[in-house]
C-alpha positions as CSV (number, residue, x, y, z in Angstrom):
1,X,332.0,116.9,399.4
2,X,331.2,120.5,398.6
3,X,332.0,122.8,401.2
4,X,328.7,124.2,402.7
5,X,330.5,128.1,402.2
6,X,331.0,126.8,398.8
7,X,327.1,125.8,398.4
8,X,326.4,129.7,396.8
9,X,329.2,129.4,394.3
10,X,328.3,126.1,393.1
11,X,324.6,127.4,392.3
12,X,325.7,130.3,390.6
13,X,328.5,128.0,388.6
14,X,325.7,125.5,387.8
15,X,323.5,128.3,386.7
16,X,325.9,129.9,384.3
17,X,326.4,126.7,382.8
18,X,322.8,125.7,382.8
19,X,323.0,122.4,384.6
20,X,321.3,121.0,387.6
21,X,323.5,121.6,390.4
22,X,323.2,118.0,392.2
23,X,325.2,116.9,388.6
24,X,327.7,119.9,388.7
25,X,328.3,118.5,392.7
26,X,328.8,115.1,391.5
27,X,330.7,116.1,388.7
28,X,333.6,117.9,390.9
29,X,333.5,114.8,393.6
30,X,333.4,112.0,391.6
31,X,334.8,109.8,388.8
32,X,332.9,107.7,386.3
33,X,334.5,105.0,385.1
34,X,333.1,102.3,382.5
35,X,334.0,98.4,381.8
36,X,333.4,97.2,378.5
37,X,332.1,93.5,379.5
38,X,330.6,92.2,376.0
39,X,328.2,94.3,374.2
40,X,327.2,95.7,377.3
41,X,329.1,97.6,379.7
42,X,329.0,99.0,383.4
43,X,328.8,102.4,384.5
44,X,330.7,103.1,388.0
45,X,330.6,106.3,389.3
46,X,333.6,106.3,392.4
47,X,333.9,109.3,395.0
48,X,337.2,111.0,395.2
49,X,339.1,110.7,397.9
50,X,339.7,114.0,399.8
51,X,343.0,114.4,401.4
């Protein structure tokens, strides 16, 4: 999770690099990890664990 202080930084962040900040969020708390099953594979997208 995104600290709520943090919330102004991330916008500006996301701004400068002219992405949506919901993906720049996810993008710092999360993972994405992929099986290759076949010809088609899964996408799973795991939240990082915050110690």
């Amino acid at each position: 999770m995104v600290d709520a202080e943090s919330e102004e930084s991330l916008q500006l962040g996301a701004s400068l690099l002219g992405i949506d900040p919901v993906e720049l969020r996810h993008g710092l708390i999360s993972r994405i990890m992929q099986s290759k099953a076949g010809a088609m594979g899964t996408i799973i997208r795991q939240v990082s664990e915050i110690y």
